[in-house]
N, C-alpha and C positions, 0 to 999 in steps of 0.2 A: 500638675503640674505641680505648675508651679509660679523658702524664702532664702534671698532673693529667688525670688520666681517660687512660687508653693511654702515657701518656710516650712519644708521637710528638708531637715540637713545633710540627711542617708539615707540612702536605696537600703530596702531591704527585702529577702528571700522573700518573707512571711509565709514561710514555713510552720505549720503551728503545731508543736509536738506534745506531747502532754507527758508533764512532770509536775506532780502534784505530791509528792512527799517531803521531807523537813530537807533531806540529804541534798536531794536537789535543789532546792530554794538556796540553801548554805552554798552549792558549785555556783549558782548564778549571784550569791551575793561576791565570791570571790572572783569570778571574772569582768562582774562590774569594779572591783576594788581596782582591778589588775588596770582593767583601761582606763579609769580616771587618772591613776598614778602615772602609765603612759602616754596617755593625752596633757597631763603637765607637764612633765619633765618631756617633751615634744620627742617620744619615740615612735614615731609611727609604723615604722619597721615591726617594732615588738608587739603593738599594737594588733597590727597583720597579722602576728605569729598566731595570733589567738583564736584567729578565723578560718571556721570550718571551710571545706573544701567546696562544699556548696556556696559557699560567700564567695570565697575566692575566684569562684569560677565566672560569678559574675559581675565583680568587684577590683579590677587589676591595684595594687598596692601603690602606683601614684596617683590614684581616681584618693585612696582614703588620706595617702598623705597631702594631697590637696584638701580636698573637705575637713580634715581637722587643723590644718595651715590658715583655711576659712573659717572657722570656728574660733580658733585663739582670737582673730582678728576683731572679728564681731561680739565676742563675749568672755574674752578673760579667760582665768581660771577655772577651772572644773571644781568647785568648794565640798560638795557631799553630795553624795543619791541617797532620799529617803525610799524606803521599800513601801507601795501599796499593796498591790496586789496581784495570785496570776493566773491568767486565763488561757485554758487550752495551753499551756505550757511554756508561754510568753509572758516574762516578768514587767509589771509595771514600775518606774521609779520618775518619784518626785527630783527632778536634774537641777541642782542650784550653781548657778555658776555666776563671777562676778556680775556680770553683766544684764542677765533673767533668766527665768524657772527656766526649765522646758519639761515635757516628756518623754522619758525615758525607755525604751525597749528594749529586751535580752532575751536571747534564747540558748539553748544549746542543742546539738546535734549529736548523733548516736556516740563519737566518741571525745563527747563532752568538749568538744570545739564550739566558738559562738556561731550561732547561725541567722538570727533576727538581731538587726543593731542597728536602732530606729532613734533618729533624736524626732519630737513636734512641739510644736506648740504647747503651751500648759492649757488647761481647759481647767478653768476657774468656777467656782460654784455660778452655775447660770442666775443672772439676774432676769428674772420672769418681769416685765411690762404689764399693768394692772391689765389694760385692753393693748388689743394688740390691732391698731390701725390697718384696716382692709378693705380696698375695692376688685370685691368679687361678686358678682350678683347668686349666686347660686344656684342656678336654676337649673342647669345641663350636669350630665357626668360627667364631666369635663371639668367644668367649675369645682365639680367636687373632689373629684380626683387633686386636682392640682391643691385647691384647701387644704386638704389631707398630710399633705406632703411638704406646704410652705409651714405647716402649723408644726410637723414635727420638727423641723429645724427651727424652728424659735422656742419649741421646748428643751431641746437638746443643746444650745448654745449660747452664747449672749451675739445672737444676732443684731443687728440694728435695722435696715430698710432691703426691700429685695424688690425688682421686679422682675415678672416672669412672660413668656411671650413663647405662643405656639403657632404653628403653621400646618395645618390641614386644607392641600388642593389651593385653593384660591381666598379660603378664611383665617384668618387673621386677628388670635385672642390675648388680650392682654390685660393683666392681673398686677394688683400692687401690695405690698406689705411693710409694715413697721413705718421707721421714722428716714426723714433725709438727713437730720442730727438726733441721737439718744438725749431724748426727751423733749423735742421739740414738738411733735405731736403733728408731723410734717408728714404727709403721706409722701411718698414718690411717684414720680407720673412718666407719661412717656416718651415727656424731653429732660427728666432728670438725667445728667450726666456724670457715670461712672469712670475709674480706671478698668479698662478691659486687658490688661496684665499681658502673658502668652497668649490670649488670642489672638493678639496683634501679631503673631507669627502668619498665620494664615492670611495674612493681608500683606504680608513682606514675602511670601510664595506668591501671590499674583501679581505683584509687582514684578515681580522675576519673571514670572510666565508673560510675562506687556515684553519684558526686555526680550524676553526667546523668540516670541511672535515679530517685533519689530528689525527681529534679525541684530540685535545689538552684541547678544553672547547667545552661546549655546551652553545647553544644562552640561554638557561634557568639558564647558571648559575649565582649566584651572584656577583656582582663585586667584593665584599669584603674578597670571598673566593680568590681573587687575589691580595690583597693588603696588610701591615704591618699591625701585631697584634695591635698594637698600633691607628689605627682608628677605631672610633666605626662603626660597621654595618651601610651601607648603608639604611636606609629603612624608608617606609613611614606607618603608620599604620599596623605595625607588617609585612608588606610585605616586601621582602629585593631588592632594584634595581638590574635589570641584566644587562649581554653582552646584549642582545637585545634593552632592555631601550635605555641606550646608543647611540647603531646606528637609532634609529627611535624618539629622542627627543621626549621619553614620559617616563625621569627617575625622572622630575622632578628637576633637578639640575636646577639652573638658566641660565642664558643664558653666564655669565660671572661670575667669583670669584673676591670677595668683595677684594680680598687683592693682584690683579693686578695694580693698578693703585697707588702701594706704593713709597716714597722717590726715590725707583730704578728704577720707571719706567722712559723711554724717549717719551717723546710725541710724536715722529717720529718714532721711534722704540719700540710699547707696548710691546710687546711679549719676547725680547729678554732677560730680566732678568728673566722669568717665569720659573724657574727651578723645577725638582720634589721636590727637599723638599719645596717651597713656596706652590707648589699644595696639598702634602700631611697635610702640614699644616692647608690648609682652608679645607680640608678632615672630620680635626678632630671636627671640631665644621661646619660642613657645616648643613643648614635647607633647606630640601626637598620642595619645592611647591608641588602641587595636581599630585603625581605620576600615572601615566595611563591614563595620558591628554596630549597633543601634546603642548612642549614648547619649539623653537628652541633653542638649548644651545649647545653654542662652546666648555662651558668647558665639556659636555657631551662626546663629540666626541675626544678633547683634551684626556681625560682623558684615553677614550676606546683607543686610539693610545698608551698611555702610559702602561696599563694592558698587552695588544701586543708583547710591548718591553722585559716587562718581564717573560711573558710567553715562549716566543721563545728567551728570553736571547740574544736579538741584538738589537742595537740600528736600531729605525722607517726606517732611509734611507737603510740601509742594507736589512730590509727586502722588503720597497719599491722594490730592484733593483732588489731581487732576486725574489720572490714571482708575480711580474707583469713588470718591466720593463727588464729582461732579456727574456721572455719568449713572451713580444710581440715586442723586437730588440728596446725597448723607449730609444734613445741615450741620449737624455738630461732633463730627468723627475729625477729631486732629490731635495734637500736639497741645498745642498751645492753646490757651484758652482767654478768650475777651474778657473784658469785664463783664459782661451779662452774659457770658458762659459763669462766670463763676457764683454768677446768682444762682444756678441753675443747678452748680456740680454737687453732688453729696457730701459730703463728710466723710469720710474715712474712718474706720474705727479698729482695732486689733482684735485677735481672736477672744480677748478679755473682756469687750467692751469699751476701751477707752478709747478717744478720740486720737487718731495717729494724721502725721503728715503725710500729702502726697507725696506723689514721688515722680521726679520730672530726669529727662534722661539725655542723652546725646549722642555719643557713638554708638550706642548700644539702643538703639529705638527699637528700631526691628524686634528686639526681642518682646519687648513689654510695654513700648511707651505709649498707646493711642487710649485715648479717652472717646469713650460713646455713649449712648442714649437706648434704650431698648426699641423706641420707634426707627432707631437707624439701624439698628444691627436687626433687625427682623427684614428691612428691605434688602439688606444683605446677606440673609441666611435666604431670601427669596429669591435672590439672585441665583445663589448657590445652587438652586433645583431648576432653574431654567436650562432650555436646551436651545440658543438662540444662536442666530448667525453675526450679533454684535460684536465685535475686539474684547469688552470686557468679558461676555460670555464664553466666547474661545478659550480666555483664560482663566478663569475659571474650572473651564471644561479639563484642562494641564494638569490644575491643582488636583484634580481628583484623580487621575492616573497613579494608578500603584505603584512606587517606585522599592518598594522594599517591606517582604515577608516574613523576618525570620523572628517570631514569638511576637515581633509586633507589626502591626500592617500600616503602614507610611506612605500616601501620595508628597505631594510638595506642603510644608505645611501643615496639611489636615494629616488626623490618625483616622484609624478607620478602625469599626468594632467587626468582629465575626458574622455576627447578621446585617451587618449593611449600611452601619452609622455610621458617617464621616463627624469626629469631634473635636474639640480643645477646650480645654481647661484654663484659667488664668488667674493668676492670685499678686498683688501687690502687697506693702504693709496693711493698706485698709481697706482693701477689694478686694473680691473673688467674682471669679467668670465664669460661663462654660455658654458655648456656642454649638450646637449639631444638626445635622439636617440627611433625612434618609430620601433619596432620590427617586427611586423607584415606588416607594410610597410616598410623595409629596410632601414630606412633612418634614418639618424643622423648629428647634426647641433654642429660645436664648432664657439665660438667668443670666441677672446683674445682681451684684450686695454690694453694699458700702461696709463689709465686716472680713477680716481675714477671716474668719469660722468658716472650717470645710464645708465646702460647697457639692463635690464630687457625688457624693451618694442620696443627697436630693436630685439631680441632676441624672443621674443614671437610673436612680429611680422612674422618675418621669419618661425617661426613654422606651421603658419595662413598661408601663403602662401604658402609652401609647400604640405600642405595638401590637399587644395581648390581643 
């Protein structure tokens, strides 16, 4: 997933071509020249022109003139791309813009159109921790396996603390790494409490699923028939968005609303002034992308959390506690946090290593906002493989219905891999998540970090090994 949400600021093909002579380096230095120059002087139009047909195809030209709309927003000027280096035919560049580095990506495609146009994160010389704080006994392949693989991401990154937690049939292993603050020499345990980012989508899908069981709405219906008179109909070509759209990021909404990153946002804090009337605002004049197409969007899920609230007339955490954390005993899965949650909570840190703020939310909860513990989100992934005649269970049982096939597989909520994973991914300023669980083999995988540093291929690692 997903910054906001993943702090990947571009979809990209990753298409990996191989160009590895001088001539080529020289067309990719001048089509990175071309888009910084278009990216200041805000032509995104021209921008577009530059993008191969394979970009285009999966890329429509208001998706990038939003995303670089979002980009001026959160970081200024485009100042210079220093060149690193390129692999398999993908250029790297050091990306300076007023605001912070990032990483830069560029490719080209056979008739030297861009094809790869990837902003991430900067990935700073890893600072390595003399010891690296760990409770794992060692003893099973299992313990070893997972060692193996917690240790490479704290080689590879400036990590700070991780816990990890598996589920095999009716056993239940959980492993700790690094600090709860860099440097404090604070193992993590498993009631430290995390930002669980986008996983929190999969918990605003059973929410939905409580509403569909209870006979409140049904997944067919429109969104709009939930919303003030005052905004026009949701819809794309005379079809109207649904509850379903929604949870399966095929309503078309974009990935983020153009009027988050206003005067009131804090660059530390996006989310926190996002209130319903800003949301219903960009409601009223919002333009639909290619509706019945799969386009990850936070304000999708944002928004279905919000519909929620006032369908069942409570506010998101209340029905959080009631609807799933009182019923599977989740002592610390909420919103908001007590004081002696916040003894508890970690630290935050950025993909850098530095200490960052959390990040607290409002209209837009659904998408990102739940804080949890690895001991709750394990009784939660154990939920997930039951087959029970409970209300929660039932829905649940919703969540994991297929709703949509095409290159990606989507129940409500959860995505689903080829062999049989249902997962999510979540990342905030100073957290990264991933939540899975294979049903039919019993077994399910949480990782929590208090670090934005990619999490995704530890994570799917561990998945690959489990199954083997």
């Amino acid at each position: 997933m997903l910054m906001p949400m993943k702090k990947t600021y571009l979809l990209s093909l990753f298409v990996l071509i191989s160009m590895t002579t001088l001539a080529q380096n020289a067309a990719l230095d001048s089509l990175t020249r071309l888009s910084r120059r278009y990216y200041n002087d805000q032509q995104p139009d021209l921008l577009y022109g530059l993008m191969g047909e394979g970009f285009q195809k999966q890329i429509a030209s208001d998706q990038l003139r939003q995303t670089t709309q979002m980009l001026r927003m959160q970081l200024g000027d485009w100042q210079k791309a220093d060149y690193k280096n390129t692999t398999n035919g993908v250029a790297k560049y050091e990306a300076t813009f007023a605001k912070a580095v990032l990483d830069f990506y560029i490719s080209r495609d056979s008739k030297g159109k861009i094809e790869t146009f990837l902003f991430r994160p900067h990935q700073a010389e890893v600072q390595k921790a003399a010891v690296l704080p760990v409770s794992n006994p060692m003893r099973t392949a299992l313990d070893k396996q997972v060692d193996s693989l917690a240790r490479r991401y704290f080689a590879g990154q400036n990590g700070a603390g991780m816990s990890i937690g598996v589920v095999r049939n009716d056993s239940v292993f959980m492993y700790h790494y690094g600090e709860t603050t860099k440097g404090s020499g604070q193992l993590p345990a498993a009631n430290t409490i995390y930002e669980i980012g986008s996983v929190s989508k999969t918990f605003t899908a059973t929410m939905l699923a409580d509403a569909v069981r209870r006979g409140l709405v049904k997944l067919t219906d429109p969104v709009s028939n939930y919303l003030p008179a005052s905004i026009p109909v949701l819809q794309k070509g005379g079809k109207p968005v649904t509850l379903l759209q929604l949870a399966n990021h095929t309503s078309g909404l974009p990935r983020l609303p153009d009027n988050l990153f206003t005067a009131n946002a804090s660059e530390t804090n996006p989310y926190k002034h996002y209130d319903r009337d800003a949301l219903f605002s960009y409601l009223k004049s919002a333009k639909l992308n290619s509706a019945g197409t799969y386009e990850y969007s936070n304000l999708g899920a944002g928004l279905l959390g919000t519909v929620l609230e006032i369908v069942n007339k409570q506010p998101y955490e209340q029905m959080l506690t009631a609807e799933i954390g009182k019923p599977l005993g989740l002592a610390q899965t909420k919103l908001n946090l007590t004081s002696e949650d916040i003894r508890q909570f970690a630290q935050g840190h950025d993909a850098e290593g530095h200490a960052v703020s959390s990040w607290e939310f409002q209209a837009l909860a659904g998408a990102g906002g739940i804080r949890s513990t690895l001991s709750d989100m394990l009784l939660y992934v154990k939920a997930e493989l039951a087959k029970g005649d409970t209300p929660l269970s039932k829905d649940m049982q919703l969540t994991q219905q297929i709703t949509f096939t095409n290159k990606q597989i989507v129940g409500l909520g959860w995505h689903k891999t080829r062999d049989g994973w249902f997962w999510h991914n979540g990342q905030t300023g100073g957290y990264s998540s991933f939540a899975g669980f294979e049903p039919t083999k019993k077994m399910a995988v949480v990782v929590l970090t208090n670090s934005a540093a990619e999490l995704d291929p530890t994570s799917f690692a561990l998945l690959r090994r489990l199954t083997k």
